[in-house]
VONUMAR-715377 format. One record per atom (N, C-alpha, C): residue number from 1; residue in three letters; chain; atom name; x negated, y negated, z. Coordinates in steps of 0.1 Angstrom, whole numbers. Last residue first. Layout:
BEGIN
@n: NUM; res: ala; chain: A; atom: CA; X: X; Y: Y; Z: Z
...
This chain:
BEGIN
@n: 117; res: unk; chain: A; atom: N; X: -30; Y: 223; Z: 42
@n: 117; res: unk; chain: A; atom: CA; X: -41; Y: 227; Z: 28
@n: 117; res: unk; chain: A; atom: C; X: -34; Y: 234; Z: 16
@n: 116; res: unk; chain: A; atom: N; X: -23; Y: 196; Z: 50
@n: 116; res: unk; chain: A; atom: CA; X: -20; Y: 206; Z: 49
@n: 116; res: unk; chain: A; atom: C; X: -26; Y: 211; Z: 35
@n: 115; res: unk; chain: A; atom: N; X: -23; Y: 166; Z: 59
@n: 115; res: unk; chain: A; atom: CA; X: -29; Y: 174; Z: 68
@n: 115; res: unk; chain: A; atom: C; X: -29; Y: 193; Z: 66
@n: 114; res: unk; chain: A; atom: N; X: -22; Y: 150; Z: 35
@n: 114; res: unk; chain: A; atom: CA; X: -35; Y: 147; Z: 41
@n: 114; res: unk; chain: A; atom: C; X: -38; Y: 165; Z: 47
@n: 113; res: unk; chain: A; atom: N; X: 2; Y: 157; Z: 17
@n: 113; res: unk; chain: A; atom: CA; X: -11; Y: 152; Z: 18
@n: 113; res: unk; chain: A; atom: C; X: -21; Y: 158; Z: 22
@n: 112; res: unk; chain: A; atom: N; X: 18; Y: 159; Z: 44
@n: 112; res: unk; chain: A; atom: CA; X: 17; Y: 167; Z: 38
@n: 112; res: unk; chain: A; atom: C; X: 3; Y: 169; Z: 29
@n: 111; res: unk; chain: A; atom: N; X: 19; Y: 134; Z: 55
@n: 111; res: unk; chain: A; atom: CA; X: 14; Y: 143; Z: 62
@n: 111; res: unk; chain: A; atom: C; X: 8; Y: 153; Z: 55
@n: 110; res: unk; chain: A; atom: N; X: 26; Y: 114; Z: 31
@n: 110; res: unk; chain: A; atom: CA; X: 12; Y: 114; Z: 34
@n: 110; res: unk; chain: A; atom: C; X: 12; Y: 126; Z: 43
@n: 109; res: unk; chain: A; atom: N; X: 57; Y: 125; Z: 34
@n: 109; res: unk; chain: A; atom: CA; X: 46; Y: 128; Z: 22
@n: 109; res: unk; chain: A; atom: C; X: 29; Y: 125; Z: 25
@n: 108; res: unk; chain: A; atom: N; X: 62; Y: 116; Z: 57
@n: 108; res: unk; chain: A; atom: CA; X: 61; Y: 134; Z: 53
@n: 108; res: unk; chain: A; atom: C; X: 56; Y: 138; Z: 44
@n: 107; res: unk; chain: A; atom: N; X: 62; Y: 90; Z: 51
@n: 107; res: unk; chain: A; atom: CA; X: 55; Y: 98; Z: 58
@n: 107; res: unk; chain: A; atom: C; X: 51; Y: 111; Z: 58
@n: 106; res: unk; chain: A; atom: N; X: 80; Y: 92; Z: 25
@n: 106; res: unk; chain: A; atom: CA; X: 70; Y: 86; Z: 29
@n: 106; res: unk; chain: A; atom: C; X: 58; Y: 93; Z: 35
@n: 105; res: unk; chain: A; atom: N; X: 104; Y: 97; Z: 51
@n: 105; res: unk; chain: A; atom: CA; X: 100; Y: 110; Z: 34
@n: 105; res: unk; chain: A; atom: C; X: 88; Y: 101; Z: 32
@n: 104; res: unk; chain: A; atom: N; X: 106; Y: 79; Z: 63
@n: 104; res: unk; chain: A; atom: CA; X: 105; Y: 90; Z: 70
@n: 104; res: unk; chain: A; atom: C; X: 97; Y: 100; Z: 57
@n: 103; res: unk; chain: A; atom: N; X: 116; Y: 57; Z: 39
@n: 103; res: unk; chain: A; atom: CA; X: 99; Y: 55; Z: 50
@n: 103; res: unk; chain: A; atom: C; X: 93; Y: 65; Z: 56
@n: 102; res: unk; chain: A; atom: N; X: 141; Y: 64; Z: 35
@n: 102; res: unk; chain: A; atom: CA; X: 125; Y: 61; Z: 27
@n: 102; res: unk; chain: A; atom: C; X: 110; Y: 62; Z: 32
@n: 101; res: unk; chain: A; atom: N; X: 155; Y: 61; Z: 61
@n: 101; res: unk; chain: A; atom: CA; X: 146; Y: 77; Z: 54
@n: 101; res: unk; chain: A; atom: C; X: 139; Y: 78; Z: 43
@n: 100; res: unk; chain: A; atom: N; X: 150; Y: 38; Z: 60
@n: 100; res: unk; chain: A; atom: CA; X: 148; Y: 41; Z: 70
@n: 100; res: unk; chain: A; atom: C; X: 144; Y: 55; Z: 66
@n: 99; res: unk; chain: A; atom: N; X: 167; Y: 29; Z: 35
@n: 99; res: unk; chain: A; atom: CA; X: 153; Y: 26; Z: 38
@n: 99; res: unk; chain: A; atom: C; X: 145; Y: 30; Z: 51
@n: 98; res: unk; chain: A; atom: N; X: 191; Y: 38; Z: 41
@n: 98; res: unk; chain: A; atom: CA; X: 183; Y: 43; Z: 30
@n: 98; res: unk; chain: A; atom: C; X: 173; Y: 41; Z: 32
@n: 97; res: unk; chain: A; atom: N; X: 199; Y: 26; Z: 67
@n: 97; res: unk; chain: A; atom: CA; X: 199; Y: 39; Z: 68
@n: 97; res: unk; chain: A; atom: C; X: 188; Y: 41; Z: 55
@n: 96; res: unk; chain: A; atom: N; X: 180; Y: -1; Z: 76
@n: 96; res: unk; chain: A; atom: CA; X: 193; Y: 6; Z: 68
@n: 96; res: unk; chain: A; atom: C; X: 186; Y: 23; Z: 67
@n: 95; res: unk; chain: A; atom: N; X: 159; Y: -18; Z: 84
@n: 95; res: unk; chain: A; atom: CA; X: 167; Y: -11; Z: 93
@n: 95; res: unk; chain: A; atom: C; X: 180; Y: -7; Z: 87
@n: 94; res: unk; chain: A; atom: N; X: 147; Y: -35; Z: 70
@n: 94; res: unk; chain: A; atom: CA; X: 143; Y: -29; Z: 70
@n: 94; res: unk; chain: A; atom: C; X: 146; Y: -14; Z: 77
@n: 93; res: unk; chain: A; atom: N; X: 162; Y: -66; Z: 62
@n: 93; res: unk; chain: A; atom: CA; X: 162; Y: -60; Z: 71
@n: 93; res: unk; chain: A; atom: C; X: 152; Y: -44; Z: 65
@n: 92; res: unk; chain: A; atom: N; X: 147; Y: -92; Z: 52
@n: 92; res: unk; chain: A; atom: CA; X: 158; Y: -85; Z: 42
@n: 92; res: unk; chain: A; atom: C; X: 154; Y: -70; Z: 53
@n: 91; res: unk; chain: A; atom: N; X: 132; Y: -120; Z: 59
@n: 91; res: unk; chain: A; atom: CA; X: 145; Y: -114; Z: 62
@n: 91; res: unk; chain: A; atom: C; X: 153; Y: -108; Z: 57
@n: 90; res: unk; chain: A; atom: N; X: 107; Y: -120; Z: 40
@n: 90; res: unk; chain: A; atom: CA; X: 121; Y: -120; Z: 30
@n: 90; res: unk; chain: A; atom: C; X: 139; Y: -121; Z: 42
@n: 89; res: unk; chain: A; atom: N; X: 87; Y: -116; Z: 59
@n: 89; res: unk; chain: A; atom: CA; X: 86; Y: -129; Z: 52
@n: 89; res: unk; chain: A; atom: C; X: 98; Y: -131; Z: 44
@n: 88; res: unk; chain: A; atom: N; X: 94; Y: -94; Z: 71
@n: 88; res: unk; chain: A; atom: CA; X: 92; Y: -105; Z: 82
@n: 88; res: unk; chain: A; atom: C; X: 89; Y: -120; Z: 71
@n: 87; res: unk; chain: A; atom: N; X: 105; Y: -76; Z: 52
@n: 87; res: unk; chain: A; atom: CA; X: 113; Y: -82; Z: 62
@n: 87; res: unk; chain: A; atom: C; X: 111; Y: -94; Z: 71
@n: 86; res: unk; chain: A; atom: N; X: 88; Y: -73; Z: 34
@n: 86; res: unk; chain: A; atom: CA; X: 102; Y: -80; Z: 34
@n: 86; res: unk; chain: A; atom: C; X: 105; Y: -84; Z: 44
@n: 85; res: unk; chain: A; atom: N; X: 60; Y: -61; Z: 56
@n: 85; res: unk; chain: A; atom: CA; X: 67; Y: -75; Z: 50
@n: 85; res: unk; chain: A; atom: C; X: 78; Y: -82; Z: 38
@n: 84; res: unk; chain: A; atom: N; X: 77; Y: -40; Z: 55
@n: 84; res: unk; chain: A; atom: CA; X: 74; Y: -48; Z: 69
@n: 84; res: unk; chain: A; atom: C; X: 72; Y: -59; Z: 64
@n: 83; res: unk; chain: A; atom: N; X: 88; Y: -22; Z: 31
@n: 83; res: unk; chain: A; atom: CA; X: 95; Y: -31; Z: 41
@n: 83; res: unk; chain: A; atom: C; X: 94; Y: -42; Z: 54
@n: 82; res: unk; chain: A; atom: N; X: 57; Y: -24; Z: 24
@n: 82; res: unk; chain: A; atom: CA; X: 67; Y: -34; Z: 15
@n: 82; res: unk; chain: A; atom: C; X: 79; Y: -34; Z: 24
@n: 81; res: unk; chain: A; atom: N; X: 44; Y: -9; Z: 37
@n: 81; res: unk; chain: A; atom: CA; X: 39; Y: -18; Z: 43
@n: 81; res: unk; chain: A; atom: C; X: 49; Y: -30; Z: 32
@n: 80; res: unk; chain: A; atom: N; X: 54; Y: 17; Z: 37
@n: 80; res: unk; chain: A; atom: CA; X: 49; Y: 12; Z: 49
@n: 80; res: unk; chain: A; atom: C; X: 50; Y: 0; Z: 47
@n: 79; res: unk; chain: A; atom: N; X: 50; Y: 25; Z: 8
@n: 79; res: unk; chain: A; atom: CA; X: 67; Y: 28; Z: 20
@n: 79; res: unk; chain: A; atom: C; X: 68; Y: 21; Z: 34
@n: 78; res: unk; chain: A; atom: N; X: 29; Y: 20; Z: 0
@n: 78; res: unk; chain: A; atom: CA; X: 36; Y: 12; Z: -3
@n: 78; res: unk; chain: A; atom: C; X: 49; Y: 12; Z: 3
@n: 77; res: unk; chain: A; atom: N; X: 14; Y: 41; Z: 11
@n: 77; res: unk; chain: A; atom: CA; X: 16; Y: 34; Z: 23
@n: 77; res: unk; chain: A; atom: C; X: 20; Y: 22; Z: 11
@n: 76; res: unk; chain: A; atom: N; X: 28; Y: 63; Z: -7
@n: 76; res: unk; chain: A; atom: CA; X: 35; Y: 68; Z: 12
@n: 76; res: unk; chain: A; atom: C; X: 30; Y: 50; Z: 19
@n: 75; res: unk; chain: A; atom: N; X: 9; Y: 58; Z: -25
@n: 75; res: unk; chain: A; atom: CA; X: 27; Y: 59; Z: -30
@n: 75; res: unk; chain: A; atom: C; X: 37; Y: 54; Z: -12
@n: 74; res: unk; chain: A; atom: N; X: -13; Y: 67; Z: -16
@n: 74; res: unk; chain: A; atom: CA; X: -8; Y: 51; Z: -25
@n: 74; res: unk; chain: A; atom: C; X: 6; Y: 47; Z: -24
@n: 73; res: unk; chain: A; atom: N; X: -11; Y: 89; Z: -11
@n: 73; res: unk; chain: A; atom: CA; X: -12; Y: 82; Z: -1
@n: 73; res: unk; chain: A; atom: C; X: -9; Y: 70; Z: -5
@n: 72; res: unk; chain: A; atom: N; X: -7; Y: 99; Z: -37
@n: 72; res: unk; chain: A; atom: CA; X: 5; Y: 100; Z: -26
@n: 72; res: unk; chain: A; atom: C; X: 4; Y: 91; Z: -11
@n: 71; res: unk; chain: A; atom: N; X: -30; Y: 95; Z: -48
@n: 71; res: unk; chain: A; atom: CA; X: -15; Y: 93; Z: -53
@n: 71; res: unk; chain: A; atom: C; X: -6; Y: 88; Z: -46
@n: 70; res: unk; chain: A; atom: N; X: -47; Y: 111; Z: -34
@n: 70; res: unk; chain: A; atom: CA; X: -50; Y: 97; Z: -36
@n: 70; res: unk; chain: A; atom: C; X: -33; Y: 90; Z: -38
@n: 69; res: unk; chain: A; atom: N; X: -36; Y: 133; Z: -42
@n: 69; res: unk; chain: A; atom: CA; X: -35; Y: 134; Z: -28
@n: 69; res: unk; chain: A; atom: C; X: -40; Y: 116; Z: -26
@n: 68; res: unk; chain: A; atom: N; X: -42; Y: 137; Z: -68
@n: 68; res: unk; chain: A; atom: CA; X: -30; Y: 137; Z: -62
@n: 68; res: unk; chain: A; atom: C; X: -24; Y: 129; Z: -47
@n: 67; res: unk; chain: A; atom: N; X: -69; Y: 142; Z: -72
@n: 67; res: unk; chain: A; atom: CA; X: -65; Y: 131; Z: -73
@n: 67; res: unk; chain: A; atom: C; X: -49; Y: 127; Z: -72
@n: 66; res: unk; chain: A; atom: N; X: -89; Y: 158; Z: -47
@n: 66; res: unk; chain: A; atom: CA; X: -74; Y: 156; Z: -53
@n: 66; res: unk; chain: A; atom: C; X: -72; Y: 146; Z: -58
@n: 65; res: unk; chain: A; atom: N; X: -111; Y: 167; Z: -29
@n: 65; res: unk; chain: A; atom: CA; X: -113; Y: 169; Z: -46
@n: 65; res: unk; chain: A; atom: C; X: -95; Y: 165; Z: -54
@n: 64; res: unk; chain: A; atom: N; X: -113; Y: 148; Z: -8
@n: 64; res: unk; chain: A; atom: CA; X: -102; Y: 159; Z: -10
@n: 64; res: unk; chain: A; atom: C; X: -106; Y: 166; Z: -21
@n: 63; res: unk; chain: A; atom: N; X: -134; Y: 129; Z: -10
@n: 63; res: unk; chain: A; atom: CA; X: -131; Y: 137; Z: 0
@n: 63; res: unk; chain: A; atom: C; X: -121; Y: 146; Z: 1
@n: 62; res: unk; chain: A; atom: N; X: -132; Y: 116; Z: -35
@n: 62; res: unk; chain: A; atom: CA; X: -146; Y: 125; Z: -32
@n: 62; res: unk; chain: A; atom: C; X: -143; Y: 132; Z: -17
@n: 61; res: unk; chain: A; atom: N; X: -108; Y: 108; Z: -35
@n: 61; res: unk; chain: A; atom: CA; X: -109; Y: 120; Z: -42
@n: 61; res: unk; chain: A; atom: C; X: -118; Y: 125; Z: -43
@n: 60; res: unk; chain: A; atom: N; X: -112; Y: 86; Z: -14
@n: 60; res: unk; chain: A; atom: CA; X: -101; Y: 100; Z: -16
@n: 60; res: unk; chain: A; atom: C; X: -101; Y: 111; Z: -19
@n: 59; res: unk; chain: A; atom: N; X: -127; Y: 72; Z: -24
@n: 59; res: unk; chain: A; atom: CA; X: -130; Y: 76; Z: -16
@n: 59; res: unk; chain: A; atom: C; X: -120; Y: 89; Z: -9
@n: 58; res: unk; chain: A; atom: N; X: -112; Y: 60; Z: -50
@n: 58; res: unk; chain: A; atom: CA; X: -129; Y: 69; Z: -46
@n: 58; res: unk; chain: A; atom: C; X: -126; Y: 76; Z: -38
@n: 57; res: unk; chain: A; atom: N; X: -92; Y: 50; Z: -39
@n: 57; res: unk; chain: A; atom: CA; X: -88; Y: 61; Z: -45
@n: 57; res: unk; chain: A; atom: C; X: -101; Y: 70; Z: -45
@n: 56; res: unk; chain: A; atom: N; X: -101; Y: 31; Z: -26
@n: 56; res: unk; chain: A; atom: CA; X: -96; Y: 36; Z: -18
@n: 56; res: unk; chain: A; atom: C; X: -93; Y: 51; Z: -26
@n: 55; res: unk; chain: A; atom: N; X: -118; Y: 17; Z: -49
@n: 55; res: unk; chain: A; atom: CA; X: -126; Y: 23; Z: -37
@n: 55; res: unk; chain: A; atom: C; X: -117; Y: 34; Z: -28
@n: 54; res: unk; chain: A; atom: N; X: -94; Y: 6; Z: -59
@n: 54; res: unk; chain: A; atom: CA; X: -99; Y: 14; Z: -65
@n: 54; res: unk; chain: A; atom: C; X: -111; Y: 22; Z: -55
@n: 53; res: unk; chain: A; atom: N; X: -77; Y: -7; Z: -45
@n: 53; res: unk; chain: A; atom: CA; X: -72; Y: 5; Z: -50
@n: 53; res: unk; chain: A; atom: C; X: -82; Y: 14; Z: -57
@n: 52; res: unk; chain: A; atom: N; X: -93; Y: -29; Z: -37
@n: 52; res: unk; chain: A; atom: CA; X: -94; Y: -18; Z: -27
@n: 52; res: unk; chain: A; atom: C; X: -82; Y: -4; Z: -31
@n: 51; res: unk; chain: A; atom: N; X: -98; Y: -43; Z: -58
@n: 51; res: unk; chain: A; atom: CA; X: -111; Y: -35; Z: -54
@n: 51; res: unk; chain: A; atom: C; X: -106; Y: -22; Z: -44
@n: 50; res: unk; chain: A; atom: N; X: -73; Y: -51; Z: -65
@n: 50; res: unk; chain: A; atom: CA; X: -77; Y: -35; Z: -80
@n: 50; res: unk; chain: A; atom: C; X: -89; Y: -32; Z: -73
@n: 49; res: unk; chain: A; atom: N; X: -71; Y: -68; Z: -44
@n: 49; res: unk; chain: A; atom: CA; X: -61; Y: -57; Z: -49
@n: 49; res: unk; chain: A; atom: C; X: -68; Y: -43; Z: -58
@n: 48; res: unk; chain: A; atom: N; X: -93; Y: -88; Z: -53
@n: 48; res: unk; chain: A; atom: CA; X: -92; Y: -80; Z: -39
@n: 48; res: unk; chain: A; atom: C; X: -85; Y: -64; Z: -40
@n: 47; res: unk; chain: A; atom: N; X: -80; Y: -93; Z: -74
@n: 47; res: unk; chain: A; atom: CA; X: -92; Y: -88; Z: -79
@n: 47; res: unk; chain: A; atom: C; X: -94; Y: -77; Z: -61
@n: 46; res: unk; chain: A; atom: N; X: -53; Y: -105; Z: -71
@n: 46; res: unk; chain: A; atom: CA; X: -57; Y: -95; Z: -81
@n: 46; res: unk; chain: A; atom: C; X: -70; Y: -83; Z: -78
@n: 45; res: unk; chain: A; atom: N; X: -49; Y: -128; Z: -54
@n: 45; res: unk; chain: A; atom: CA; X: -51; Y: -118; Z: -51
@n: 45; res: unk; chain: A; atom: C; X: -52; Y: -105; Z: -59
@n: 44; res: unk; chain: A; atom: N; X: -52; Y: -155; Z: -69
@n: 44; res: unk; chain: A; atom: CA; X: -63; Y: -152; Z: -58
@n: 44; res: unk; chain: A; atom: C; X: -62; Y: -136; Z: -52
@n: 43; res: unk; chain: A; atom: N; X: -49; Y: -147; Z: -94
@n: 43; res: unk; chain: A; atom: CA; X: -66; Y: -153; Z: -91
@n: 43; res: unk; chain: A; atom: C; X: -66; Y: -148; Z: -77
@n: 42; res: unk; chain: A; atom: N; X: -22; Y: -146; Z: -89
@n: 42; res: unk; chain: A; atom: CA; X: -25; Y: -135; Z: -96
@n: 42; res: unk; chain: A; atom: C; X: -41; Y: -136; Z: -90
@n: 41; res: unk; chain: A; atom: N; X: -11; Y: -171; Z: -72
@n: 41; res: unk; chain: A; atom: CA; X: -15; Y: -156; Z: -67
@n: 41; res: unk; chain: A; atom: C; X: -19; Y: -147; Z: -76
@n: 40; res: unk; chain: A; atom: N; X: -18; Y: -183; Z: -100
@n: 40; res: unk; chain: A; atom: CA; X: -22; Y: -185; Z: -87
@n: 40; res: unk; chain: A; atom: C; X: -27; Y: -176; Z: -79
@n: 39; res: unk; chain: A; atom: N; X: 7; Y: -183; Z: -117
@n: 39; res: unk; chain: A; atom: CA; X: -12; Y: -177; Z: -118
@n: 39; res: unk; chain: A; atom: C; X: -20; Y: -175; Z: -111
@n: 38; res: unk; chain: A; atom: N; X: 28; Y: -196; Z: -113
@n: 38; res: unk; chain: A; atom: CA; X: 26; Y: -186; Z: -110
@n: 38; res: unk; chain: A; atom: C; X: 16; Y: -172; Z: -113
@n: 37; res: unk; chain: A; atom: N; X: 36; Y: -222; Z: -95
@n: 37; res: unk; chain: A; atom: CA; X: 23; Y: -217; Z: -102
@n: 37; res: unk; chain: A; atom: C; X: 18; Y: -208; Z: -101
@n: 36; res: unk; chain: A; atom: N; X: 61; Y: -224; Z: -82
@n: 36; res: unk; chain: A; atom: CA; X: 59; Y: -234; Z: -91
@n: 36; res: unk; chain: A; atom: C; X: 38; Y: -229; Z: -102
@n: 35; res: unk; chain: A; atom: N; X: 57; Y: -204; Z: -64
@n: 35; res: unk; chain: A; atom: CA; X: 70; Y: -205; Z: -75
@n: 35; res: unk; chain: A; atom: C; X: 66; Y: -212; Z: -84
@n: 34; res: unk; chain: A; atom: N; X: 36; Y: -212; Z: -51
@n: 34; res: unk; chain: A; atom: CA; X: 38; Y: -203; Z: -60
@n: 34; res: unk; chain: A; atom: C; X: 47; Y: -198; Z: -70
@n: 33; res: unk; chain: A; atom: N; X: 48; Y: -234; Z: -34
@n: 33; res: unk; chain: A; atom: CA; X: 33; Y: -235; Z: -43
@n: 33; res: unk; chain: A; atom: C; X: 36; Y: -222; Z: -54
@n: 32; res: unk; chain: A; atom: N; X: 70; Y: -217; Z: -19
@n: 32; res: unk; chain: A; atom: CA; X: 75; Y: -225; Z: -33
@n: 32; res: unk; chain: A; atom: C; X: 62; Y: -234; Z: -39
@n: 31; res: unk; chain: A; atom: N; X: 65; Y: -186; Z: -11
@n: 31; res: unk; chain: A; atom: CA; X: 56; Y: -199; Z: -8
@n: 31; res: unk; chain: A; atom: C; X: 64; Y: -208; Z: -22
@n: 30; res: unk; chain: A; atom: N; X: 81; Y: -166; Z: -13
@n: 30; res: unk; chain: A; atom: CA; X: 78; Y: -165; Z: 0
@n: 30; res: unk; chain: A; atom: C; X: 76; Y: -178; Z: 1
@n: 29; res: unk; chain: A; atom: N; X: 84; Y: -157; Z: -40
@n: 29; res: unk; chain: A; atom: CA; X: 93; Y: -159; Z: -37
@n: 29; res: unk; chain: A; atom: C; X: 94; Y: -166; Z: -19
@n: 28; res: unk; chain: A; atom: N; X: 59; Y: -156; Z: -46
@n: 28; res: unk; chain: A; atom: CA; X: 67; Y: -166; Z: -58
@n: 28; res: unk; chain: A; atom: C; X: 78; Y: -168; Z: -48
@n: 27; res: unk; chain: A; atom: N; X: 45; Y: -130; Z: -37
@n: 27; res: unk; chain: A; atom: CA; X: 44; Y: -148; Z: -30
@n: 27; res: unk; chain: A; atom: C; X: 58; Y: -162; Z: -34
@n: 26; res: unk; chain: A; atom: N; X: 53; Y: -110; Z: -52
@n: 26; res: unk; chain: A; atom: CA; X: 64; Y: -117; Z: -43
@n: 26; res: unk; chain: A; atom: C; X: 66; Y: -128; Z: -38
@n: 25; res: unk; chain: A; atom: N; X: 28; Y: -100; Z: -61
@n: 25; res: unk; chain: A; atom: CA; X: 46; Y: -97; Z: -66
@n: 25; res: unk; chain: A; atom: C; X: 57; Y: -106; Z: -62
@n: 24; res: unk; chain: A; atom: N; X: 11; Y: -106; Z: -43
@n: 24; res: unk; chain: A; atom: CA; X: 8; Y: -109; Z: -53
@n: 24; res: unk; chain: A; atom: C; X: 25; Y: -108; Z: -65
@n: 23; res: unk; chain: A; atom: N; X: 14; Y: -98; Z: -19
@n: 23; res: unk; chain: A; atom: CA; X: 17; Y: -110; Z: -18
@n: 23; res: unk; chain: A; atom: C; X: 17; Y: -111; Z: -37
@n: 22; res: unk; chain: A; atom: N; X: 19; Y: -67; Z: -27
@n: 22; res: unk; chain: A; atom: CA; X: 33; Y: -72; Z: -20
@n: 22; res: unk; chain: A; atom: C; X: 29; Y: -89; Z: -22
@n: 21; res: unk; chain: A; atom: N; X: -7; Y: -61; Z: -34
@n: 21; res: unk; chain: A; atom: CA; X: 1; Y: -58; Z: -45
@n: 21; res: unk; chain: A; atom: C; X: 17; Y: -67; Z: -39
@n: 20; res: unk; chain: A; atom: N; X: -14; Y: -67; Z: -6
@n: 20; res: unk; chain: A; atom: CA; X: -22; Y: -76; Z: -16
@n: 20; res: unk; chain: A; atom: C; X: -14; Y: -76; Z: -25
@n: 19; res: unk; chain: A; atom: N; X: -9; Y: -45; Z: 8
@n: 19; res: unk; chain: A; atom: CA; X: -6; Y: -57; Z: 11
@n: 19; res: unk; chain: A; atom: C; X: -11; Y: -71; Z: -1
@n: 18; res: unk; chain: A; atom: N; X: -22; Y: -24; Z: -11
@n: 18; res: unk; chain: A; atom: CA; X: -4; Y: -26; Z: -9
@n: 18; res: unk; chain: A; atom: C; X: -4; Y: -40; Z: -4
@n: 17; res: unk; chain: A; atom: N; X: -48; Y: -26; Z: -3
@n: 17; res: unk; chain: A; atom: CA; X: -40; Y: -32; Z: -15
@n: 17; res: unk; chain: A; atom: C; X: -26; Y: -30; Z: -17
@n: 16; res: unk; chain: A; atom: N; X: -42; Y: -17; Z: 24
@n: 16; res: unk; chain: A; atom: CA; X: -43; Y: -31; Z: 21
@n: 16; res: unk; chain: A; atom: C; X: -43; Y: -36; Z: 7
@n: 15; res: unk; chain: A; atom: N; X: -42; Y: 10; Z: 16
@n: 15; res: unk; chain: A; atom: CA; X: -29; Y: 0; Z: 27
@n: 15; res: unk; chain: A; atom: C; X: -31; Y: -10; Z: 27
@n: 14; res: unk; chain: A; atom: N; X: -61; Y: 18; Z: 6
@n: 14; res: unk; chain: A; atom: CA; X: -53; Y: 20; Z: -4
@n: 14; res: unk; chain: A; atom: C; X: -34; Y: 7; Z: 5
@n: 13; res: unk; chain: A; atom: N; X: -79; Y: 13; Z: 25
@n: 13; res: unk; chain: A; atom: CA; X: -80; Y: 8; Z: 14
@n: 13; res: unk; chain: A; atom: C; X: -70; Y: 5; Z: 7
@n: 12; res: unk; chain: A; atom: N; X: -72; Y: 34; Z: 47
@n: 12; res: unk; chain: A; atom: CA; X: -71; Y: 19; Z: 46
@n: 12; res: unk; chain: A; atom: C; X: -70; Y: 10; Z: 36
@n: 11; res: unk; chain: A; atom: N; X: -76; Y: 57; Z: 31
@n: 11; res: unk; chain: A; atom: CA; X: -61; Y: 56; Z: 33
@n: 11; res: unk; chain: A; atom: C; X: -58; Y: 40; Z: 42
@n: 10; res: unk; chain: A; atom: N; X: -107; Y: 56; Z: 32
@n: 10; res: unk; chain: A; atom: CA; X: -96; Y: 55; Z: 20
@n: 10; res: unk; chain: A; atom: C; X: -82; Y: 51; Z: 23
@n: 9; res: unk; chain: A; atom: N; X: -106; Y: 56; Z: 60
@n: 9; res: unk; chain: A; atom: CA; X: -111; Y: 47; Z: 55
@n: 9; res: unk; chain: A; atom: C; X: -103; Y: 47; Z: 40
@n: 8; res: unk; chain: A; atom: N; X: -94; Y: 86; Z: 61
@n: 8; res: unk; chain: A; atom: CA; X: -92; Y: 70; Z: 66
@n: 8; res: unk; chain: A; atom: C; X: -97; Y: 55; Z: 62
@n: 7; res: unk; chain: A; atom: N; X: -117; Y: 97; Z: 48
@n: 7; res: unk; chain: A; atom: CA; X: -102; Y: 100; Z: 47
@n: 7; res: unk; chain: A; atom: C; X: -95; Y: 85; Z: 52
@n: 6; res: unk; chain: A; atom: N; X: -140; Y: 91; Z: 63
@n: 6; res: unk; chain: A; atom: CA; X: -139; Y: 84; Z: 50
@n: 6; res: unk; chain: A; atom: C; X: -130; Y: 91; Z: 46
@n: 5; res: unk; chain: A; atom: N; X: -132; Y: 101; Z: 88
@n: 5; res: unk; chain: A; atom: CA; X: -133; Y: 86; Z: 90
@n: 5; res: unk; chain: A; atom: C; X: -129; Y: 86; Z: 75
@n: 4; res: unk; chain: A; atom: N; X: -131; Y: 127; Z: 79
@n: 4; res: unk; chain: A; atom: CA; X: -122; Y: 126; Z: 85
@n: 4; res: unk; chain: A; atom: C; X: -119; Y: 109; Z: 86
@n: 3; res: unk; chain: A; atom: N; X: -160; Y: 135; Z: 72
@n: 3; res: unk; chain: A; atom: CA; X: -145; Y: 135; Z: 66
@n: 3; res: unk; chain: A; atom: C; X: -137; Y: 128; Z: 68
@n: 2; res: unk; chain: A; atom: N; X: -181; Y: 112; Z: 88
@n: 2; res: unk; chain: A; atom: CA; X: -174; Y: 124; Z: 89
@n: 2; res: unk; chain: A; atom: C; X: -164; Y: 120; Z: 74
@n: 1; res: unk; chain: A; atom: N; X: -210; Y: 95; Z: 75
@n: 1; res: unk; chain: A; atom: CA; X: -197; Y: 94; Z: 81
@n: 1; res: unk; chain: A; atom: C; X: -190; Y: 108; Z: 79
């Protein structure tokens, strides 16, 4: 595989243990099964979570030599993917000014990252 794919591919990785770190934090508050048992989502979404932080970080840092640059992509798609779903499972808007230049600085942080040497 090119660079470039297993760049991406990592920075997938690391975006779906975000999604996994979001149900696993929050289910409690989304599914009232989980309010009521709150081990639950730990089993079911823990292990998925620590696989794809952890491959996604591999595969990062055998492709950048940075363990920085793993960091930030971690950091940039927790910016992404915790307002989208607040919003669509919390109705807690994602459209405020602060959070809106959260997500801008975010991005400029993975650009930065990724596309600048």
């Amino acid at each position: 595989m090119s660079k470039t794919t297993l760049i991406l591919l990592g920075s997938l990785m690391l975006l779906l243990g975000q999604v996994f770190a979001w149900f696993l934090n929050n289910s409690q508050f989304v599914w009232d099964w989980a309010k009521l048992n709150l081990l639950i989502p730990v089993f079911i979404f823990a292990i998925p979570m620590g696989l794809c932080f952890l491959y996604g970080t591999k595969l990062l840092v055998e492709e950048t030599n940075q363990l920085w640059t793993a960091r930030f992509v971690g950091f940039g798609a927790s910016y992404a993917i915790f307002p989208a779903l607040t919003w669509y499972y919390m109705n807690e808007s994602m459209f405020t000014f602060k959070t809106i230049s959260c997500l801008f600085l975010a991005c400029m942080i993975l650009y930065i990252q990724l596309f600048l040497k």
